[in-house]
N, C-alpha and C positions, 0 to 999 in steps of 0.2 A: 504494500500500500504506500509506504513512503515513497518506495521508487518512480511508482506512477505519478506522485503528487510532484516529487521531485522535477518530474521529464514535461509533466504541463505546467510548471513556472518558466522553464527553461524555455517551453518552446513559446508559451505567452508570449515574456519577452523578445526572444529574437524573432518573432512575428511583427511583433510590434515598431521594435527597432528598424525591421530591414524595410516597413512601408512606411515610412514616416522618411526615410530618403533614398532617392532612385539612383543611386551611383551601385548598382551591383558589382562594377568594374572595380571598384576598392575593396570588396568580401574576395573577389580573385583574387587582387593583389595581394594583401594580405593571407591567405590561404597557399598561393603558392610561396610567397615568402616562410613559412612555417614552414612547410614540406620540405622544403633544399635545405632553410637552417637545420631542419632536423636531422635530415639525411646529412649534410657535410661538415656540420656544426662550423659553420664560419657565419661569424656576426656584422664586424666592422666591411668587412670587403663584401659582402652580399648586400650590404644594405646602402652600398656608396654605388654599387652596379644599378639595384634597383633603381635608387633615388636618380640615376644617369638616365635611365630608359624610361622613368615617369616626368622629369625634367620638374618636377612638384617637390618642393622642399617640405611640404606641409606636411608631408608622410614620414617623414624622419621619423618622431619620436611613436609613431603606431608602428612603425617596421620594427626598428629597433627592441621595442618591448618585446614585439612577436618571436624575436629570433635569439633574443636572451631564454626567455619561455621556451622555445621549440630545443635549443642547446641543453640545457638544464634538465630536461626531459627525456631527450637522446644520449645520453652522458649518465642518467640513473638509470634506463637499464641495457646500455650498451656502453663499455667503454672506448671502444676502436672504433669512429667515423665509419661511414663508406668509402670517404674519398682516400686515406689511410690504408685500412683493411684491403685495396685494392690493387694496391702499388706490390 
């Protein structure tokens, strides 16, 4: 019961959230920015790429959060990157 209660606040809110502004192109953003940070755990240089290819400064400190978070996360239960483990 909690779990249920839990997953409709959740999804209330990011129902909520995502139509209240029509930029879906920043939930990608930010979605693939997490996926690679996680996968190659690089923060500063991922996020100076992005910030290149969005030409949007605004995004800095949303990417940045995200890829500290996605690191931190990747790193608890894997120690060895992708980009590492691969060489």
């Amino acid at each position: 019961m909690n779990l249920i209660l839990q997953t409709r606040i959740v999804l209330t809110i990011s129902v909520t959230f995502t139509l209240q502004s029509n930029n879906i192109g920043k939930y990608a953003l930010i979605g693939a920015a997490c996926q690679l940070g996680g996968t190659v755990r690089m923060t500063i240089s991922l996020t100076i790429i992005l910030l290149e290819c969005t030409g949007n400064i605004t995004f800095g400190l949303p990417i940045v959060m995200v890829l500290i978070v996605a690191k931190w996360v990747g790193d608890f239960f894997n120690t060895v990157s992708a980009l590492i483990g691969s060489m």
